[in-house]
C-alpha positions in Angstrom: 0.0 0.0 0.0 1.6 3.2 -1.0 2.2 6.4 1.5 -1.2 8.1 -0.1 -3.2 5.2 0.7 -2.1 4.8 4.0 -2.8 8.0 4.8 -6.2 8.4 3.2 -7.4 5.4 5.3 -6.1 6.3 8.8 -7.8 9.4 8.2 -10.9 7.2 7.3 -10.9 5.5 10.6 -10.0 8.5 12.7 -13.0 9.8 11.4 -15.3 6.9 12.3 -13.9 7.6 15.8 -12.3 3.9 15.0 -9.0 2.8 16.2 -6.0 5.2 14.1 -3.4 3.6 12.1 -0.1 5.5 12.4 0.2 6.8 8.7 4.7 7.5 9.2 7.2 8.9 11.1 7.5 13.0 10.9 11.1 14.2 12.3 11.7 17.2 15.0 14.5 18.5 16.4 14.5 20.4 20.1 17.3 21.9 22.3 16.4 21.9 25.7 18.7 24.5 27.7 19.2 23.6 31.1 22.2 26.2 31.4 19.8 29.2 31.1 17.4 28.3 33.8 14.8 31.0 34.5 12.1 31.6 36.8 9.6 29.1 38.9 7.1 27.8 37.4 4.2 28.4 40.5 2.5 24.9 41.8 -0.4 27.0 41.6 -0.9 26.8 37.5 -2.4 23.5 38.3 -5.4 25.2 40.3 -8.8 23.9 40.6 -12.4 25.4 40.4 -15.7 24.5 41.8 -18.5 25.9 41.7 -22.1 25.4 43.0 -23.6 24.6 39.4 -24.9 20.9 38.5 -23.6 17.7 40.2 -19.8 19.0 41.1 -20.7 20.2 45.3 -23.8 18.0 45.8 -23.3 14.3 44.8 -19.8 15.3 43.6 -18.1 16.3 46.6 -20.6 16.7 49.6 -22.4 13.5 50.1 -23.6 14.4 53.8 -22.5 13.0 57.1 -25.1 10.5 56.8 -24.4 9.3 53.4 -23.7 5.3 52.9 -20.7 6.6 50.5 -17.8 6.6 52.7 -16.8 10.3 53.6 -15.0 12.7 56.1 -17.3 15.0 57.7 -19.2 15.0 54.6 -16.8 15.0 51.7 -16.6 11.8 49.6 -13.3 9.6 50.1 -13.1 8.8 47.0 -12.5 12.6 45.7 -10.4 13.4 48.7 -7.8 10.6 47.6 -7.9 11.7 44.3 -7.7 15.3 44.6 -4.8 14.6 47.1 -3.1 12.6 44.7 -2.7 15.5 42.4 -0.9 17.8 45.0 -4.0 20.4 44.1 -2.7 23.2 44.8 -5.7 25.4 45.5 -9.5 25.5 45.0 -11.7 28.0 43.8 -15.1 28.6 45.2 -18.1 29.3 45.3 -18.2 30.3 41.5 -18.1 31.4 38.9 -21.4 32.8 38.3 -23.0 31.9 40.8 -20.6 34.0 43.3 -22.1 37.0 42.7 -25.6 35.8 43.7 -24.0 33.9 46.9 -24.2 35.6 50.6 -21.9 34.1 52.9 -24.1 34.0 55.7 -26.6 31.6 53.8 -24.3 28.9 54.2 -23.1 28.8 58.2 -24.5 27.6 61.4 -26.5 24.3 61.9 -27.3 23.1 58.5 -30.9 22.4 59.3 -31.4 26.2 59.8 -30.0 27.1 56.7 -32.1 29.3 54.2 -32.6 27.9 50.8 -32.0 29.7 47.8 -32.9 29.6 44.2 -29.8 28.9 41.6 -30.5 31.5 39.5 -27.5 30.9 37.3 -28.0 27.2 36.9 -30.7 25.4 36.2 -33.0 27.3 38.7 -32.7 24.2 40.8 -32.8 24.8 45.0 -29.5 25.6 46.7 -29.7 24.0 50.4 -26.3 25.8 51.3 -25.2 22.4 53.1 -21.5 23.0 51.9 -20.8 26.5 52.6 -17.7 28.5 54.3 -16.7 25.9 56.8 -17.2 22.7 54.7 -15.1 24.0 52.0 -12.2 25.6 53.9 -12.8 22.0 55.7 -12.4 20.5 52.5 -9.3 22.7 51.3 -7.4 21.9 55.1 -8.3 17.8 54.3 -6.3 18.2 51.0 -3.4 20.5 51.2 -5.4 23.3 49.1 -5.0 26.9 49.4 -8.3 28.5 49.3 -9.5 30.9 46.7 -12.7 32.5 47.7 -14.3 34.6 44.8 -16.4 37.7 46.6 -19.8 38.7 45.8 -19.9 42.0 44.2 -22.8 41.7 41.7 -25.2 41.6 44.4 -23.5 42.2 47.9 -22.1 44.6 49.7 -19.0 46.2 50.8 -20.2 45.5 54.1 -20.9 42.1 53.7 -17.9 40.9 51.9 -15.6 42.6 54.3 -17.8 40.8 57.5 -16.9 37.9 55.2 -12.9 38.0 55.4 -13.0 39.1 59.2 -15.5 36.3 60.0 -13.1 34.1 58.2 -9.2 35.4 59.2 -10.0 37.5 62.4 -7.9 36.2 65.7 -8.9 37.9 68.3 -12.0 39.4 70.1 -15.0 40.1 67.9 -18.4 39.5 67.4 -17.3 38.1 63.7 -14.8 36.1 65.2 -16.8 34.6 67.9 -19.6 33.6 65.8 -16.9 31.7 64.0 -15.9 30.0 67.2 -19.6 28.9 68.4 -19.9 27.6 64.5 -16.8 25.3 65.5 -14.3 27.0 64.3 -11.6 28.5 66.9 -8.7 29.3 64.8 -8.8 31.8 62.0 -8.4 30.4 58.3 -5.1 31.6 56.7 -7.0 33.1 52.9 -4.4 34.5 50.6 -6.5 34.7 47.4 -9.7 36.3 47.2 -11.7 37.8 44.0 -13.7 40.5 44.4 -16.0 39.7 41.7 -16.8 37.2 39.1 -17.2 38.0 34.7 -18.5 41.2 35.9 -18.2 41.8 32.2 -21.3 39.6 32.1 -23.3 37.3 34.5 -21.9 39.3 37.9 -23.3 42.8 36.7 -23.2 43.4 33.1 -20.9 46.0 34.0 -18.5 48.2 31.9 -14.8 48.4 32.4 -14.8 51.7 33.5 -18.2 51.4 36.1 -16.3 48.3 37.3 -13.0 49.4 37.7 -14.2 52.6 40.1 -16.6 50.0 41.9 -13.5 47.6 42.6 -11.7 49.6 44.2 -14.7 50.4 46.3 -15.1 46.9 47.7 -11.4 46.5 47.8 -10.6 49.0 50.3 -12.4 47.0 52.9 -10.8 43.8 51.4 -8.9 44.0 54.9 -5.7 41.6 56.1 -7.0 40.9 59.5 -4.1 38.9 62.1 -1.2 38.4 59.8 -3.3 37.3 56.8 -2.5 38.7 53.6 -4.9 39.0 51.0 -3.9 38.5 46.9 -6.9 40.6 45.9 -7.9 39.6 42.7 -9.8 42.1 40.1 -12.1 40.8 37.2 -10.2 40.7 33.9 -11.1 39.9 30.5 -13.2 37.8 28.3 -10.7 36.1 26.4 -8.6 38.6 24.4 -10.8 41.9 25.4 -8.2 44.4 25.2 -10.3 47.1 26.0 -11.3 45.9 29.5 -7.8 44.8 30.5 -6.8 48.5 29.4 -9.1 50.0 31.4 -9.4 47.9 34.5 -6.0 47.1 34.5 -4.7 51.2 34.5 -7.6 52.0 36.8 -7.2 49.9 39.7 -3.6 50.1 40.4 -2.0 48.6 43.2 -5.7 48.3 44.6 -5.3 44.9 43.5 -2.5 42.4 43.2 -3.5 40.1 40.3 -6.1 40.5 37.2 -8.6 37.3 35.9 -8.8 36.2 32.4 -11.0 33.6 31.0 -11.1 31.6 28.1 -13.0 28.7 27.1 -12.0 26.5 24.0 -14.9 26.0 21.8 -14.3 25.7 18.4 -17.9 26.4 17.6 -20.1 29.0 18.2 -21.4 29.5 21.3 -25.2 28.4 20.4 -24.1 25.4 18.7 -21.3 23.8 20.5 -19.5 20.8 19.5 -20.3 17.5 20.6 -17.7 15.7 23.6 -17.4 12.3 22.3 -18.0 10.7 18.5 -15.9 13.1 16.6 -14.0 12.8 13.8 -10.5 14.2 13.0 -12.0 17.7 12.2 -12.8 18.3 15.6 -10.2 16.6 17.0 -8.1 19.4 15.2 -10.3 22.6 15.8 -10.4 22.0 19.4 -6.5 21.5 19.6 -6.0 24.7 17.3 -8.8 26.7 19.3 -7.2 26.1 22.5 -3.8 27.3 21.3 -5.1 30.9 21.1 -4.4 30.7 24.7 -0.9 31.7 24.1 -2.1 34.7 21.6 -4.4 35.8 24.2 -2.1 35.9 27.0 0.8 37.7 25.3 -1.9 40.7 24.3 -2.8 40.7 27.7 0.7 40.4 29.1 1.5 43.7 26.6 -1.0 45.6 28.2 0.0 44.4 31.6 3.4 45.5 31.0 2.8 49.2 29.9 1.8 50.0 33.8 3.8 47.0 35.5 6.7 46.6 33.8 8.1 45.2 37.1 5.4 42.5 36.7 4.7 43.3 40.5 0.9 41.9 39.7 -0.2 38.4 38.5 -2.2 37.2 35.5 -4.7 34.3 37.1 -6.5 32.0 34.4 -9.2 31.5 36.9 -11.1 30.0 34.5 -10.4 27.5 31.3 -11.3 24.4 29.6 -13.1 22.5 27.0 -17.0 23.7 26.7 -19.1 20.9 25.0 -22.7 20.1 24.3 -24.2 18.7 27.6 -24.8 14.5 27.4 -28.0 13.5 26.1 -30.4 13.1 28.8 -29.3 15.1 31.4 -30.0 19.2 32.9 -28.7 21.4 30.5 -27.8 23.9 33.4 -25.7 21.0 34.7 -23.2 21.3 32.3 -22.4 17.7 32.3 -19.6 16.7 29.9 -17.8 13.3 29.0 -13.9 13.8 29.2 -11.8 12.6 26.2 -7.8 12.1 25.3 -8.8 15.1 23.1 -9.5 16.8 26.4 -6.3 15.7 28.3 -4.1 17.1 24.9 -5.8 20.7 25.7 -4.7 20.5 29.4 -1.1 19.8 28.6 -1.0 22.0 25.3 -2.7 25.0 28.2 0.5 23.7 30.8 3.1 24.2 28.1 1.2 27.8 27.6 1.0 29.0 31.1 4.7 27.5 31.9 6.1 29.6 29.3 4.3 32.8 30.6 5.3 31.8 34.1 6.7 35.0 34.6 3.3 36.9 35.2 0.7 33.8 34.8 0.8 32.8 38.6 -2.4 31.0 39.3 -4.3 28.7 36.9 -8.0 26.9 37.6 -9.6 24.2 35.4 -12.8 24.4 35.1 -14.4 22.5 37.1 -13.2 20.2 39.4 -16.2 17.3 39.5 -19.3 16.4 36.7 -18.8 20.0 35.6 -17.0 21.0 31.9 -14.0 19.6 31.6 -14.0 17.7 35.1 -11.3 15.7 36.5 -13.9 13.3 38.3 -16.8 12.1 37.2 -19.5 10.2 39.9 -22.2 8.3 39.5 -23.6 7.3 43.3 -21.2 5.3 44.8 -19.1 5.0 41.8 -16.4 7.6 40.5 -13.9 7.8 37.5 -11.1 9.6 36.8 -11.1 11.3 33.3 -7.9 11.7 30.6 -7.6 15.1 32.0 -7.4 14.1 35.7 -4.6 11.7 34.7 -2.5 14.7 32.8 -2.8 16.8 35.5 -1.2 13.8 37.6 1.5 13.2 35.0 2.7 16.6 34.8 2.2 17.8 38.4 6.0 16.9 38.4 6.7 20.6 37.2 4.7 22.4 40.2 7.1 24.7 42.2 9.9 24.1 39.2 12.5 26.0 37.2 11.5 26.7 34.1 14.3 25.6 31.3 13.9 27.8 27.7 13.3 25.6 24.8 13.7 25.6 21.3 11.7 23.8 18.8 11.8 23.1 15.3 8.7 21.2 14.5 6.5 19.5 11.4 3.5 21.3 11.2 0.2 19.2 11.5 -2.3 20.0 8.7 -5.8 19.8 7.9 -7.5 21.0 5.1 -6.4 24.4 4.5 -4.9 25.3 8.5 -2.2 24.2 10.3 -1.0 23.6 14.2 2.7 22.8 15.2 2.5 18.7 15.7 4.6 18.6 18.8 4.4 20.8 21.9 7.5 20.8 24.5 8.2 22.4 27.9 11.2 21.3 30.7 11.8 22.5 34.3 14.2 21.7 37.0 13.6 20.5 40.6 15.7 21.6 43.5 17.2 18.3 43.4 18.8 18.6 39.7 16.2 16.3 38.1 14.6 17.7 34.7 11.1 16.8 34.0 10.3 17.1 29.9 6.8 17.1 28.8 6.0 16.2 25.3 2.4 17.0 23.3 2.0 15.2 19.8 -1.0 16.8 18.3 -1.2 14.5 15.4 -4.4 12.2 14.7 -2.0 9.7 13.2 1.7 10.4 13.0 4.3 10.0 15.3 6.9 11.9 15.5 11.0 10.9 15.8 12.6 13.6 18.0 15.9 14.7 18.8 16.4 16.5 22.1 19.9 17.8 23.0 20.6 18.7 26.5 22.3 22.0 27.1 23.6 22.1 30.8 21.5 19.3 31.6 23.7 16.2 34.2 21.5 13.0 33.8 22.5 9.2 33.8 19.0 7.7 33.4 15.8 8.5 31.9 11.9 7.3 32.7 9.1 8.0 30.8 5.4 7.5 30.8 2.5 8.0 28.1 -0.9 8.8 27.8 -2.9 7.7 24.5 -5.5 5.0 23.0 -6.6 3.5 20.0 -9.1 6.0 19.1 -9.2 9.8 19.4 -12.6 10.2 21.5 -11.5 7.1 24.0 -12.6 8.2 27.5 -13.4 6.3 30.4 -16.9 5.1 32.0 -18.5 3.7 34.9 -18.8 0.2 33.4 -15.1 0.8 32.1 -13.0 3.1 34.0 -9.9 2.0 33.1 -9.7 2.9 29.0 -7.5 5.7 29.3 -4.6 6.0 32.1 -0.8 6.4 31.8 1.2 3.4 31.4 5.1 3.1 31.3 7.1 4.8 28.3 9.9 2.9 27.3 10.6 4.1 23.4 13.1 7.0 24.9 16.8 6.9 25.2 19.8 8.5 26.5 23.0 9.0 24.6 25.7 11.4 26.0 24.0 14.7 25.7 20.9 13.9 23.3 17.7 12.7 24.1 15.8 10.2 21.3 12.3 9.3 21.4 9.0 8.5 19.3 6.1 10.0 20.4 2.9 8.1 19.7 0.4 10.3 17.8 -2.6 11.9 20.0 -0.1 11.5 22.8 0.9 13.0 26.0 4.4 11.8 26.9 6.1 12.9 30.2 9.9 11.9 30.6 12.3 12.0 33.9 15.9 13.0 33.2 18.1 11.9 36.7 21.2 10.9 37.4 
């Protein structure tokens, strides 16, 4: 069978959603410079977000004291493990949207006195407020979490979210502080990340840049740093690549705030008529990939603008929200958001790592959205029963670069084409531990190539190298209840160490994460 053939019928198959015949053997070249070492790549890029929308609190985290699924004062086992598993480095909560219709108060004292609420936002469904301040700061001490609280200032007060942080961080006497302590909680939290505001732009207000900019600083003058707690006060940012709102928010708030929001979702599709999570064909597969590389365009626009006023880059860009936003599955709330999870969807986390590592310098804080049953989830439950999706296991496989130098790269790749566009076919980042180990993370983007590389290792000292891969047969393979096991990392072996260079094949539609020691 000639190479046209070949090609035209792993294309064929990819499209079917069957299992992809590797087509050849594209050729990349990469230097990986370990003698120009620059800044650290913050643990806190491989942030978390939850929000009170669908099945991610109830059912996916907070199962109830009472519950017959084992749980710690309420939170499912089962999550705790996993989330601990994956060194999360914070959470954020309670939205999102819903934030800015949340009042903190709703969601203290005994449970069986607590109001309940309409979820305006999602799905109109009743809010009991059964997981509220002290279950998830609860939740966020159980697994190593910092805690990210996003403030309501669509429909609160100044008043109320500045009762909120001395409730939550005040030591000594008060009548805050001792309502804290007869709600079981004697010891201040430590909260060093708070929002003030959510997509102000939109659902939290509908608000201009310039109305929300003056309102900020407003609420953020009460933002207080009560008994040695210090705030990272975080102002709304843009919609994607909105220059205009960075501009003006950005100028207009100043030092009143110490990091700026962005959001972007990868589509691919308009907004009314989103693509579908599982049963694509390679033309998805490949807009979703090239959507979510705008990342990096947005970012450096952002990062320009940023730089005009902070050229120090004193102030942090946080990617509070990102992911993969998919038709909902058949049969289920369409204010629940409920999405399968795919080794498409694990390729856009690692592609968004390599991103945010490379902006390391001012991208400081990163959150998935969402955490459980929600968009691009890392857990999906069903009762009793929980999965862990393709994107769950990339964030464990490249957790490995949390807290990390980053070490410059330079690629020359093949491009990977379809129809009349193109992506780069290979994606590559590298960061040092304390210890001297380098960790090199590998993205082949291709439906059905793999790709030889040659790495050469500038001022890198190894003797050994370890590797592991995530991939499958077919481009929409994802795991289920009945199956849970389809898509996880298994061991890498087709990489080698020669003197200074590094060799490997990477599979195509593959995340491959390598170990350089000595």
């Amino acid at each position: 069978m000639n190479k046209f053939l070949l090609i035209l019928l792993s294309s064929l198959l990819v499209s079917q959603g069957q299992k992809v015949a590797v087509a050849e053997a594209l050729e990349a070249t990469a230097t990986i410079h370990g003698d120009r070492a620059q800044g650290t790549i913050s643990k806190h890029i491989y942030g978390h977000f939850m929000e009170h929308l669908g099945r991610c609190i109830y059912d996916g985290l907070w199962v109830g004291e009472e519950s017959s699924i084992p749980n710690t004062r309420g939170i499912r086992n089962d999550v705790i493990a996993a989330l601990k598993d994956l060194n999360c480095p914070n959470l954020r909560w309670p939205g999102g949207c819903f934030a800015d219709d949340y009042h903190w108060r709703d969601g203290i004292g005994p449970r069986d006195k607590r109001p309940e609420r309409i979820n305006i936002h999602w799905g109109g469904v009743i809010e009991t407020n059964a997981f509220g301040t002290h279950e998830f700061l609860d939740l966020c001490e159980i697994i190593g979490a910092d805690p990210y609280i996003a403030g309501n200032m669509g429909s609160g007060s100044p008043q109320e979210m500045r009762d909120w942080i001395e409730y939550m961080t005040f030591a000594g006497e008060s009548e805050l502080a001792n309502e804290r302590r007869a709600n079981g909680r004697e010891e201040p939290w430590k909260i060093p990340f708070f929002g003030v505001g959510n997509e102000n732009w939109g659902c939290g207000g509908n608000m201009t840049p310039e109305f929300y900019s003056d309102l900020y600083k407003r609420f953020a003058t009460f933002c207080r740093d009560f008994s040695g707690n210090h705030l990272m006060r975080v102002a709304c940012g843009p919609n994607g690549g909105d220059d205009n709102w960075t501009k003006v928010v950005f100028s207009r708030v100043g030092g009143h705030a110490q990091a700026l929001s962005l959001h972007y979702y990868t589509l691919a599709a308009p907004w009314h008529d989103k693509l579908s999570a599982t049963g694509f064909g390679e033309d998805q597969w490949f807009g979703i990939l090239r959507s979510t590389m705008r990342m990096d365009d947005i970012l450096n626009s952002t990062e320009a603008i940023m730089n005009d006023t902070d050229p120090e880059i004193y102030r942090g860009l946080y990617v509070d929200e990102w992911g993969t936003w998919y038709q909902v599955e058949e049969g289920t709330n369409p204010g629940f958001l409920y999405q399968q999870n795919t080794l498409r969807d694990a390729l856009v986390a690692g592609l968004n790592f390599h991103i945010f590592q490379k902006h390391h310098q001012r991208v400081r804080m990163c959150n998935i959205a969402q955490t459980v049953n929600v968009l691009q989830a890392m857990i999906l439950t069903e009762g009793e029963k929980m999965l862990l999706t393709p994107t769950y296991y990339a964030f464990e496989m490249c957790k490995v670069h949390q807290d990390t130098k980053f070490l410059p790269v330079e690629l020359e790749t093949p491009e990977y084409k379809f129809g009349d566009a193109a992506i780069p076919a290979v994606s590559v980042s590298a960061s040092r531990g304390d210890d001297g180990t380098v960790y090199v993370s590998f993205v082949n983007t291709h439906a059905h190539d793999s790709i030889n590389l040659k790495c050469q290792l500038a001022g890198v000292d190894a003797q050994k190298v370890t590797g592991r891969v995530l991939s499958a047969d077919s481009l929409d393979a994802h795991n289920t209840f009945d199956q849970p096991n389809q898509v996880e990392p298994r061991e890498f072996t087709d990489v080698s160490l020669n003197d200074s260079t590094l060799s490997t094949t990477l599979p195509p539609h593959s995340l491959v994460v390598v170990t350089l020691s000595n």
